[in-house]
N, C-alpha and C positions, 0 to 999 in steps of 0.2 A: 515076201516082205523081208525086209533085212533085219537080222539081228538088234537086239535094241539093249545098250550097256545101263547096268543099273546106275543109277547117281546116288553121291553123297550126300549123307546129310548137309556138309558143307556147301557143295554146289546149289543143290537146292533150296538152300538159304541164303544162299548170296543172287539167286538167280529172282526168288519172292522179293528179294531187297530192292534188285535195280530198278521190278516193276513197281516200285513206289513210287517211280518218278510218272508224274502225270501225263507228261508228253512221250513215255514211254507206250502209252494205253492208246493213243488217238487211230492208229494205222488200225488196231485190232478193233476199234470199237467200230470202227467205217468198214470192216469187213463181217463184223459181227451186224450189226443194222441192215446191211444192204441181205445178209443172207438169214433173218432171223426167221424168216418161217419156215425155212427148211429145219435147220438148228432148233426152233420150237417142237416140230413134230418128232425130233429124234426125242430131246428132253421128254415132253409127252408118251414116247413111244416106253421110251427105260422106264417112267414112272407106273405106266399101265402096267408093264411087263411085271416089275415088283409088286403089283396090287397095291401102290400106294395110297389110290382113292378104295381100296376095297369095304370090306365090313367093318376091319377096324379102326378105320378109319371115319367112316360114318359113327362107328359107334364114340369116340373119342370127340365130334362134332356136336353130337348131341348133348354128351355130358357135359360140354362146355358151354353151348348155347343155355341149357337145361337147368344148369345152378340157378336157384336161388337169388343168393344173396348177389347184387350188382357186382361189387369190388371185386369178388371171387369170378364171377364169370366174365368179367372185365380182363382179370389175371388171365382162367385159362383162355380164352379166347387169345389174346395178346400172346400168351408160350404156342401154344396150337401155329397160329400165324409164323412168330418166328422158327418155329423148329422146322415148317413145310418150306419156308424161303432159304434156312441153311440148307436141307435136302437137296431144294433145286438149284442151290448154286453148286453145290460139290458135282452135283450129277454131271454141270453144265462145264467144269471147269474141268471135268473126266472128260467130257465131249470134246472140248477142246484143247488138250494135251493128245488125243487118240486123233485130233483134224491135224493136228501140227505135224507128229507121228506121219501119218500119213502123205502128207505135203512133202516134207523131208523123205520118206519112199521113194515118192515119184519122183522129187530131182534127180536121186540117184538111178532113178532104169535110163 
């Protein structure tokens, strides 16, 4: 594998910028669909690996289901939910800087 140059914070804020543009996203997201079950099983695979579904995580399921009072288990339920969905995006977006990585290797052999 070839050397990989660290980037700037600049670069990499200007590079999160461009992909703001929507028609930016269309190529990635028809290559992201067409291969999402493989792409699933890795995501899958790194969150098994961490134990993300383990004990405390069941255990942090219950206490959320488990509350009482509605509002409150309304709450955690709803933080539970989005803190599992940032997880799996960052994981996913590690995936895909490490396929991109990759991709850019192999032009170069």
């Amino acid at each position: 594998m070839a050397a990989r140059r660290a980037y700037t914070d600049e670069e990499v804020e200007a590079a999160v910028q461009a992909l703001s543009d929507p028609d930016r996203l269309e190529e990635a997201q028809r290559v992201v669909a067409s291969n999402a079950p493989a792409l699933q099983r890795i995501l899958n695979q790194v969150l098994q690996e961490a134990d993300w579904f383990g004990a405390a995580h069941q255990t942090q399921v219950l206490e959320a289901a488990g509350t009482a009072d509605i509002e409150e288990r309304l709450r955690a339920v709803r933080t539970l939910l989005a803190e599992e969905t940032q997880v799996s995006m960052l994981v996913g977006v590690a995936v895909g800087y490490e396929l991109a990585h990759e991709l850019m290797d192999k032009e170069k052999s």
